[in-house]
N, C-alpha and C positions, 0 to 999 in steps of 0.2 A: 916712696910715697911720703915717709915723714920728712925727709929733706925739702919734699915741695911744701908742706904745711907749714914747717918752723922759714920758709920765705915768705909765704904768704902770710904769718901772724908781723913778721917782720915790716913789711908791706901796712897792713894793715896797724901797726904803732903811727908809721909812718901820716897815713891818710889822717889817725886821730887826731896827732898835731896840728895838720894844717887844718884841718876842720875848728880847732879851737885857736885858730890865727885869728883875728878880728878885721883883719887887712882882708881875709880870703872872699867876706860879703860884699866887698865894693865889685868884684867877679860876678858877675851870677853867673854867668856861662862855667866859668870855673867852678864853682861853688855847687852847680849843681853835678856837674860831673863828679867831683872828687865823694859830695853825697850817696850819689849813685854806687860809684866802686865801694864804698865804707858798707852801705847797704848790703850790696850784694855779696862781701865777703863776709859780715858777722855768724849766718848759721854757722857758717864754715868752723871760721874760728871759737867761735862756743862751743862747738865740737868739739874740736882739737885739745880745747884748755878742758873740757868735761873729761878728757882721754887721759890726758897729761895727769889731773889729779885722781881719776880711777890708777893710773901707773903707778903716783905717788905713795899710792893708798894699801896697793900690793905692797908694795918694798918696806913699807912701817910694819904693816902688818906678818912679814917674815922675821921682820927683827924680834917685834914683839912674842916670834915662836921661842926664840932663844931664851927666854925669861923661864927660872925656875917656878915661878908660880903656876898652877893646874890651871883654874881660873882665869886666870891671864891669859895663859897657853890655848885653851880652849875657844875662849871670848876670841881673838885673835885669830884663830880657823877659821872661825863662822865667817868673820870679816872675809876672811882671806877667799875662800871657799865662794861667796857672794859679789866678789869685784874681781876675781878672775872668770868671774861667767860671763860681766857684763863687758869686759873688752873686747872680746870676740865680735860682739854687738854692735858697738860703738867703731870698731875700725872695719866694720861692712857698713855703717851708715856713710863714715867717711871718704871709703871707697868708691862708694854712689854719688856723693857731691861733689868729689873730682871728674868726674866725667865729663867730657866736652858739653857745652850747654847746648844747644839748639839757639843760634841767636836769634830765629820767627819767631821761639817761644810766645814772648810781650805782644806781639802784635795781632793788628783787629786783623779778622778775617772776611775776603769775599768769599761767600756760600755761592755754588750753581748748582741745581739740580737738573737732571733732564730726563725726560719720559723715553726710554729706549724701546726692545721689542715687547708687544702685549698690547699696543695700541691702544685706546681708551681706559681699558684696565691700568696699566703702566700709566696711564696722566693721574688717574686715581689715587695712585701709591705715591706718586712723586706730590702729590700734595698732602699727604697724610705723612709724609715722611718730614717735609718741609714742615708740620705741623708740631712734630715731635722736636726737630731741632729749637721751634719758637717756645718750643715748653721746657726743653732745656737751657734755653737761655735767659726765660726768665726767671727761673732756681736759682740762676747766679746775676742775675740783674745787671742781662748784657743788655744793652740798645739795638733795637735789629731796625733797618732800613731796606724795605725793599725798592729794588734798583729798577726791576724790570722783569714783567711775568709775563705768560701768556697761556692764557686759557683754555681746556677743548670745550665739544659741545657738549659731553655731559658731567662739564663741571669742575675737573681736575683740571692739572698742570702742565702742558707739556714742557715748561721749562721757569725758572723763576732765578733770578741774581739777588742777592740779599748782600749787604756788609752785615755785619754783626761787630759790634765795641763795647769792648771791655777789661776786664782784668785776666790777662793771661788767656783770651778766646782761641791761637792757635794752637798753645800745648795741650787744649783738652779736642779741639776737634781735628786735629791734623790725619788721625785715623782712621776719618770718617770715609774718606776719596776711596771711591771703588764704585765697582759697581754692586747695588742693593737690590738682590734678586726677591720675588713675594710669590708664594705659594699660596692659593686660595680659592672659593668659591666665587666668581663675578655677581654682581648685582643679578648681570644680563643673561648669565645662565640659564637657562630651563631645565637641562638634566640633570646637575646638581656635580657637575664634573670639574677636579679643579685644576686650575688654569695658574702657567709656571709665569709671570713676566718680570722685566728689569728697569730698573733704574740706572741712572749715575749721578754721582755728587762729585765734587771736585773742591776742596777746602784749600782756598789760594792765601797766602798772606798779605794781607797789605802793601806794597810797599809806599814806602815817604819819597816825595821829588828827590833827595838826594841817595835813592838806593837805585832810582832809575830816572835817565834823563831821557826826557822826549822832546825832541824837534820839531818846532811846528811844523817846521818845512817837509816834516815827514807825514803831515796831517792831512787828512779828508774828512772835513765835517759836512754832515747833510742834516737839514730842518726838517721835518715832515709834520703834520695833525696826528696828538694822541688819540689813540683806537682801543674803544674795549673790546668784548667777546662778542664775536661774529660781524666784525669790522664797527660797531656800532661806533659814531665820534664822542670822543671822552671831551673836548676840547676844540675849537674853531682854529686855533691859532698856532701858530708852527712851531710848538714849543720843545716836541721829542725833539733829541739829538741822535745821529749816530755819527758815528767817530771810524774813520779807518785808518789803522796803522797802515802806511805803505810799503815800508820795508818785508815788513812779517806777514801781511796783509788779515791784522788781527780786525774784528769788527766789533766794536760795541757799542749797542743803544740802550737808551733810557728815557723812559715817557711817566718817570711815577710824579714828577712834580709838574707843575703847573707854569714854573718859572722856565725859560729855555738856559738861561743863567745857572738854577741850580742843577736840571738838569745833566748840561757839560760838565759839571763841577764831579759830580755822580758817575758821568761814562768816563769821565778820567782818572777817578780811583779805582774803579776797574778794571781799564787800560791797562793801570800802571801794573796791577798786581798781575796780571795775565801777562806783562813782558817781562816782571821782574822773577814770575813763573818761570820762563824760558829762559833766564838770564841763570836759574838756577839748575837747572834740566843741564844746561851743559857744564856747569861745575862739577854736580852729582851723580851724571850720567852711573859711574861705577857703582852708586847707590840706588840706584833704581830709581831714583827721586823724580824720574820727568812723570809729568802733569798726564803725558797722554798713557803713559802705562799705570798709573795711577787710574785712572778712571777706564782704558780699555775702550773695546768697540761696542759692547752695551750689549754685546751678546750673551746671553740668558747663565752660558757654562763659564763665562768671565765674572767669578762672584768674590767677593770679600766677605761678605753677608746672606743669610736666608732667614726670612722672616714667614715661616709656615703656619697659618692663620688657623687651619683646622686641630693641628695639636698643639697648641699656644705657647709654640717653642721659638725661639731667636737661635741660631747658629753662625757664630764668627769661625770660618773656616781657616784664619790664620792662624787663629791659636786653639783651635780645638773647643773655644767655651761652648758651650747649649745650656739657656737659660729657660724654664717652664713659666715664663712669666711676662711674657709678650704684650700681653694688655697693658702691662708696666710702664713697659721701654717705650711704648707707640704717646704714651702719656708724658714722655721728654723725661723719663728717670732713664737716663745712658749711665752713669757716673760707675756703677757695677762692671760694665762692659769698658770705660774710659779708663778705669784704675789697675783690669786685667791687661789692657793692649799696652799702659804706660810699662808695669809691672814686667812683659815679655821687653819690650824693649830695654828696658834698664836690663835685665838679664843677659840678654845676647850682647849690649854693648860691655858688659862686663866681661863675656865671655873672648871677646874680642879682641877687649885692653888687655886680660892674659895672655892671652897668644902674643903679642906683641913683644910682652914683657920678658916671655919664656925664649 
């Protein structure tokens, strides 16, 4: 580990210089790249160099053991005694920041929710869920765009597309894909019996034109009249688009603007992130990463999540958490439940890079 740091600090002298070349700004393509890597490596190496002078700080501090003075000898413990606690510390934070990044991390995410089994109940959920993520996103003062929803008749969601932009939007919600089972009383109930249904979410990452190329010649566009709830016309003029990939025969529309222009512009960041999904699914297959085991068949026992309304508990059955505090979370405070799913993940991929190393 410390042979890769004292390269990377190496590395990183490297970048300082040319960042203080004055030549490097007539670049800006350059200039921002070489930025970028200087950026991203500094926690690191503040690290490294906070490690370096904790190491230093031991080794004076055994010298100073050898000193005939009590007082000295003593003072000199305390030190010593107090910066051999903290390297332990510092070379597990280290250990975490070497770990392969996630290169989605940075980027915006398409949100898709959809109403599985539970029927009316389940369109219910899926907009109170979609409700919660709006209220998480605006804690962090993400941009949400919705793309394209569709309403049932008592009011919920049976399905709704969102982007969402901002700072770092897939490293907090990349978690979220599964399916979100709800235990509850219905409105519609009369016996007062409560009723299991599901959800699914599927947190795609963005991808840019050059993560994914698409062909016109691979394209089926169709125009139709925007439609609200219960076919009502939102609009006279053929501005929805929908878009079909025909290789994959993926389909995506969007009817939230009024422009057919922006529209397209819309079903093609979706598009993309939906192929650039699949482009990843077979990279990661061995990692479980494809989008449809990710989110599953929407059946009730396919959970990631239970959100049990009568004992106002939240249960991630990946990692065992149960939070009593449901009213909470439904209010877009996730960040409790984001910091334990980061937390197992950084753990197991630790426990991983052991194995490896061993």
């Amino acid at each position: 580990m410390f042979d890769r740091l004292e390269q990377l600090e190496e590395r990183f002298k490297e970048l300082e210089k040319e960042l203080a070349d004055p030549s490097l700004v007539t670049d800006q393509q350059r200039f921002q790249k070489t930025a970028k890597q200087h950026r991203d490596m500094e926690p690191v190496i503040d690290r490294f160099r906070d490690y370096k002078r904790v190491r230093d700080g031991i080794a004076e501090a055994k010298l100073m053991l050898t000193e005939d003075d009590a007082d000295m000898k003593a003072m000199a413990q305390e030190e010593l005694t107090g910066l051999q606690a903290r390297l332990p510390e510092i070379e597990e934070e280290l250990k975490i920041m070497l770990l392969p990044k996630d290169p989605n991390d940075e980027k915006n995410v398409v949100l898709e929710i959809r109403a599985a089994t539970g029927g009316d109940e389940a369109s219910l959920f899926a907009s109170e869920v979609f409700r919660m993520y709006l209220r998480y996103a605006e804690l962090h003062r993400w941009k949400v765009q919705v793309l394209s929803e569709t309403e049932s008749t008592v009011g919920g969601l049976k399905d709704v597309t969102a982007l969402i932009e901002g700072d770092r939007v897939y490293s907090s919600l990349k978690y979220e894909s599964g399916v979100h089972r709800v235990q509850r009383v219905p409105a519609t109930e009369t016996q007062g019996r409560v009723h299991t249904s599901a959800i699914t979410v599927a947190v795609l990452p963005e991808a840019e034109e050059v993560d994914v190329k698409v062909e016109q010649k691979d394209l089926r566009i169709d125009t139709f009249c925007s439609s609200g709830p219960g076919g009502q016309s939102v609009n006279t003029t053929y501005s929805a688009i929908r878009i079909t990939h025909l290789p994959t025969n993926t389909v995506v529309s969007c009817q939230d603007e009024k422009s057919q222009i922006k529209n397209r512009e819309k079903a093609m960041r979706v598009l993309r992130a939906r192929l650039y999904e699949v482009e990843m699914e077979k990279q990661h297959q061995a990692q479980a990463s494809a989008r449809k085991s990710q989110v599953g068949s929407g059946d009730r026992s396919e959970k990631i999540r239970t959100y049990n309304f009568p004992q106002n508990r939240l249960t991630d059955h990946r990692i065992g958490l149960t939070l009593h505090q449901l009213e909470y979370v439904m209010e877009g405070k996730l960040q409790p439940i984001v910091d334990a799913l980061i937390a197992h993940d950084t753990s197991e991929r630790l426990k991983a890079e052991a194995e490896v190393a061993a």
